[in-house]
C-alpha positions as CSV (number, residue, x, y, z in Angstrom):
1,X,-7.5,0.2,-14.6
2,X,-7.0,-3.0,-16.9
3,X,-3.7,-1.5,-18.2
4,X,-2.2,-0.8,-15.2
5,X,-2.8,-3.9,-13.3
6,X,-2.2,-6.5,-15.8
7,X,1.4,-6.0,-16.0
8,X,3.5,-8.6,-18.0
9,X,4.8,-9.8,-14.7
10,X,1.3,-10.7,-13.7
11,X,0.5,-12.5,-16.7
12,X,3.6,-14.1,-16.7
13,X,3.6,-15.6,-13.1
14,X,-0.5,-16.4,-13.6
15,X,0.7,-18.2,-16.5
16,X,3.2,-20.4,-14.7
17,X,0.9,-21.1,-12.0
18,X,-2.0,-22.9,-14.5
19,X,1.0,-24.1,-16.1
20,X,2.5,-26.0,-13.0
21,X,-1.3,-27.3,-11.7
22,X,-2.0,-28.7,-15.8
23,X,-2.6,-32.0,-13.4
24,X,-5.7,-30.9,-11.1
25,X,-8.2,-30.7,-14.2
26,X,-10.2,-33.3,-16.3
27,X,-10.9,-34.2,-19.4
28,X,-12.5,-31.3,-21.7
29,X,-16.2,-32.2,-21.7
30,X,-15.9,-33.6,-18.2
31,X,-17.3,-30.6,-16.5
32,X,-14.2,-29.1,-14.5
33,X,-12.3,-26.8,-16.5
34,X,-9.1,-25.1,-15.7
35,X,-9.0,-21.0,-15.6
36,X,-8.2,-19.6,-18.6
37,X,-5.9,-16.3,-19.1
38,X,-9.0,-14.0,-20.1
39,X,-10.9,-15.3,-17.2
40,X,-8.3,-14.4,-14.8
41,X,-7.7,-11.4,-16.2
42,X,-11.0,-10.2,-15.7
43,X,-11.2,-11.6,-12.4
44,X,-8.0,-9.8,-11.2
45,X,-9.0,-6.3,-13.5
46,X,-12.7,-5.7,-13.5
47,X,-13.9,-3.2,-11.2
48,X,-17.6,-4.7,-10.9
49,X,-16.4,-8.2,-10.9
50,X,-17.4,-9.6,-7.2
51,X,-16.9,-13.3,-8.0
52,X,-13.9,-15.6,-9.0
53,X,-15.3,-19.1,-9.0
54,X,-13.7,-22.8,-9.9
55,X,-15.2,-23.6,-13.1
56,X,-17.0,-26.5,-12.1
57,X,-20.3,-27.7,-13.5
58,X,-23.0,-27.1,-11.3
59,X,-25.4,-30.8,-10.6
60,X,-22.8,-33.1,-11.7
61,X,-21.4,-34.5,-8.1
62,X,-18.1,-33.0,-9.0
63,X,-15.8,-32.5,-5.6
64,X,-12.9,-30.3,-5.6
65,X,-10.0,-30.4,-3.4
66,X,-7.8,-28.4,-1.1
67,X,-5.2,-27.6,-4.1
68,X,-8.0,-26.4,-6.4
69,X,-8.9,-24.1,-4.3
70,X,-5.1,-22.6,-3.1
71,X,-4.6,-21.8,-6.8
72,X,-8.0,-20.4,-6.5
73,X,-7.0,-18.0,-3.9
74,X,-3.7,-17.6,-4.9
75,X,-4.4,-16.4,-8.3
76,X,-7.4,-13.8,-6.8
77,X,-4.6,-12.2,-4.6
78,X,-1.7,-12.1,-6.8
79,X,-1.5,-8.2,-6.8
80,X,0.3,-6.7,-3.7
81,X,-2.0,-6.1,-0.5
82,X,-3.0,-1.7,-0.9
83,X,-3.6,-2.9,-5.1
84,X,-5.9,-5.4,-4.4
85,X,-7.6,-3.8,-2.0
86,X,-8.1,-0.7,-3.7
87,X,-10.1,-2.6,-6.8
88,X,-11.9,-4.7,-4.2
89,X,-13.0,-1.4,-2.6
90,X,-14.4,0.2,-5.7
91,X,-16.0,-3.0,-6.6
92,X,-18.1,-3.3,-3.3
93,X,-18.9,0.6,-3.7
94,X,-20.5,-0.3,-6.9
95,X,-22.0,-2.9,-5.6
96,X,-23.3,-0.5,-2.5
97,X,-22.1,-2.8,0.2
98,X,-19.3,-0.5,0.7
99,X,-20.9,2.0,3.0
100,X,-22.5,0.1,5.4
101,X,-19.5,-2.0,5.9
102,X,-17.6,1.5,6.9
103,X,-20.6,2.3,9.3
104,X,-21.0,-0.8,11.1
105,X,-17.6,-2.5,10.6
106,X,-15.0,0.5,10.5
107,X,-13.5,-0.6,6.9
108,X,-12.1,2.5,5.7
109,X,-8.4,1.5,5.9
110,X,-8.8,-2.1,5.8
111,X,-6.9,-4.5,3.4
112,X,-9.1,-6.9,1.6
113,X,-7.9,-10.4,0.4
114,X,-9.7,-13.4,-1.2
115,X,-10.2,-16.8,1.3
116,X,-12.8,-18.0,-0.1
117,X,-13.0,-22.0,-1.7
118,X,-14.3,-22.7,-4.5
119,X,-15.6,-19.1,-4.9
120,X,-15.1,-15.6,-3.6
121,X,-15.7,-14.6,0.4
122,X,-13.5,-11.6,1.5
123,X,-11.5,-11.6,4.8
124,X,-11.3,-7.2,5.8
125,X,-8.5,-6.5,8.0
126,X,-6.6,-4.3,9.3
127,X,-2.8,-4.1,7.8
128,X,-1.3,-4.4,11.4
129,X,-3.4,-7.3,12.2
130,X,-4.4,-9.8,9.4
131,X,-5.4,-12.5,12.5
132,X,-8.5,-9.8,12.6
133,X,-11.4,-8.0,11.0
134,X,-14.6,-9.2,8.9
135,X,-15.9,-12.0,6.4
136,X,-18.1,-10.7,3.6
137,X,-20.1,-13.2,1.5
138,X,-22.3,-13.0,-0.6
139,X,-25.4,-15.2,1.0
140,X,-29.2,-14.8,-0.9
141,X,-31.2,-15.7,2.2
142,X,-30.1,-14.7,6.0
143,X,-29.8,-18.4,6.8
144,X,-26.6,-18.2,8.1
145,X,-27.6,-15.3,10.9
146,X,-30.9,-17.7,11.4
147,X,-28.0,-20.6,11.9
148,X,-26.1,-19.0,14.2
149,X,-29.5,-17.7,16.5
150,X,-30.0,-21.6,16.7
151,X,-26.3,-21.9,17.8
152,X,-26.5,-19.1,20.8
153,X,-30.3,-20.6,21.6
154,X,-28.6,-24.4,22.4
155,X,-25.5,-23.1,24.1
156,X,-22.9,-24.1,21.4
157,X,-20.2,-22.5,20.0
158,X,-21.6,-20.0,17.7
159,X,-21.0,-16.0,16.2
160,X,-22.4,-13.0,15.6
161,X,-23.7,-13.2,12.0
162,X,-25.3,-9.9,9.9
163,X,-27.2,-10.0,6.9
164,X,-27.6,-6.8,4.8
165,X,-29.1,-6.3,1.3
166,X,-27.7,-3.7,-1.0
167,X,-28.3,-3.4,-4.2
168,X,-30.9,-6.2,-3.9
169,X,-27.8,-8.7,-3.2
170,X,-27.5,-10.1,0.2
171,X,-24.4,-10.2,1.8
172,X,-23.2,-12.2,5.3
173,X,-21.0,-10.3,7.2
174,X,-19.2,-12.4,10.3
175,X,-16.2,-11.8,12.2
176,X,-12.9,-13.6,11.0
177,X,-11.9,-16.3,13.1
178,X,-8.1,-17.3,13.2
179,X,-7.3,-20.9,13.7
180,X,-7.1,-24.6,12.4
181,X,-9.8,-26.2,10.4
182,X,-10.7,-29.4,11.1
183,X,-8.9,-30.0,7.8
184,X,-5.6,-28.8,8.8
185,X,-5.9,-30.8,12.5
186,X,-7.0,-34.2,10.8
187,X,-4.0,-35.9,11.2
188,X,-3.6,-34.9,15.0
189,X,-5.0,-36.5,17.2
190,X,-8.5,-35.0,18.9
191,X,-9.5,-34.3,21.9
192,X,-12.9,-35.7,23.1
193,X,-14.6,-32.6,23.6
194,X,-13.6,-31.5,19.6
195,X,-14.8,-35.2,17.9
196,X,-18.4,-34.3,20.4
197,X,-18.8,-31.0,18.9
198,X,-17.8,-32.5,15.9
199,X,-20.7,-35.0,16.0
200,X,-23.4,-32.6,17.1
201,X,-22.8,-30.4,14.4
202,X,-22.8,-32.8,12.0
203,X,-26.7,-34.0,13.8
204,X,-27.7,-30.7,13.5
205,X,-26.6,-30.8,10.2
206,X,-28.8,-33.0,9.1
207,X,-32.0,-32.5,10.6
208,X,-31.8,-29.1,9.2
209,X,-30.4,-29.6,5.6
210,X,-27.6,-27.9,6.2
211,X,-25.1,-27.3,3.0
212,X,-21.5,-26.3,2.6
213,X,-20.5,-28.7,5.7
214,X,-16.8,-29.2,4.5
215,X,-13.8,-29.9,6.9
216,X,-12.5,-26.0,5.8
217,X,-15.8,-24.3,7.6
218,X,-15.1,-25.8,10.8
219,X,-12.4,-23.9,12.9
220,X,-11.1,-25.8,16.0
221,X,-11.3,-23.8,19.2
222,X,-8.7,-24.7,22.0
223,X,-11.7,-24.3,25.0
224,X,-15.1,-24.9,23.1
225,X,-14.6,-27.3,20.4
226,X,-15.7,-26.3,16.4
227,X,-17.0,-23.0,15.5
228,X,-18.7,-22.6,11.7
């Protein structure tokens, strides 16, 4: 598989796009490295490989930003749409997620493409309709399906959310949600009912310890404010 996807073309334009982002990284030592060519490699080649992660140093208070993580993504689906989603298909086969994705979730002829931050969560959708489909991450606990029982239980905007362990990994499966972050509205100006939901979430938030509570999880909704 290796020699047919890594094409000089591919490792040419991976090349140029570290090459043109040299200015997102810090100091060696610092704890925020940039990708490296065998890195990328095997994230793009392996067929087992399930995660493509920023190379950030974990307990340090290092924050990333929105660019690190578009070259992230950009870089994790460089190869054409049916390519890409061929590998990622044998990969979650191997790691037995596969099936019950085609049982529950009607995946068979899905594309599959990278949108995760700082580390890999798949969007599954179907070719004529990338506004559609699945998220599949990969989640320890079901805390996020607890979450979003909470969310249905207080009236707020909420989701379905499924948990399944294969392989003894667990894995969050949620539908995709089309729309603007909360990042990609901030310099527009909010409606009263948004900056409310806004606030609760962020209450909520705390009292339970939730994590991962960036701008980018929080999708504006026209009639019920922020979904997560």
């Amino acid at each position: 598989m290796t020699s047919t996807v890594w094409t000089t073309t591919i490792n040419r334009e991976t090349q140029r796009l570290c090459r043109e982002n040299t200015d997102l990284w810090f100091p060696k030592g610092f704890g925020f490295d940039p990708f490296s060519q065998d890195q990328i490699k095997h994230a793009i080649t392996d067929p087992k490989t399930v995660q493509f992660r920023l190379n950030k140093a974990k307990g340090r208070g290092i924050l990333y930003g929105v660019r690190h993580t578009a070259l992230r993504r950009q870089i994790a689906n460089i190869l054409p749409d049916e390519q890409r989603s061929k590998i990622w298909k044998t990969r979650l086969q191997t790691a037995g997620i596969w099936a019950h994705l085609e049982e529950k979730h009607n995946t068979k002829d899905m594309f599959i493409a990278d949108i995760g931050m700082g580390h890999t969560v798949l969007h599954l959708y179907p070719p004529h309709d990338p506004s559609n489909g699945i998220v599949l991450k990969q989640e320890e606990l079901p805390h996020h399906q607890l979450f979003c029982q909470l969310l249905e239980k207080l009236q707020w905007a909420n989701t379905y959310s499924d948990h399944h362990i294969a392989n003894g990994i667990g894995w969050q499966i949620t539908p995709y949600i089309p729309g603007k972050t909360v990042s990609d509205s901030a310099c527009q100006n909010q409606n009263i009912q948004t900056l409310a939901s806004l606030a609760k979430f962020a209450a909520l938030g705390d009292m339970i310890g939730r994590e991962d509570r960036h701008n980018e999880n929080y999708i504006v909704g026209r009639k019920q404010g922020c979904i997560r």
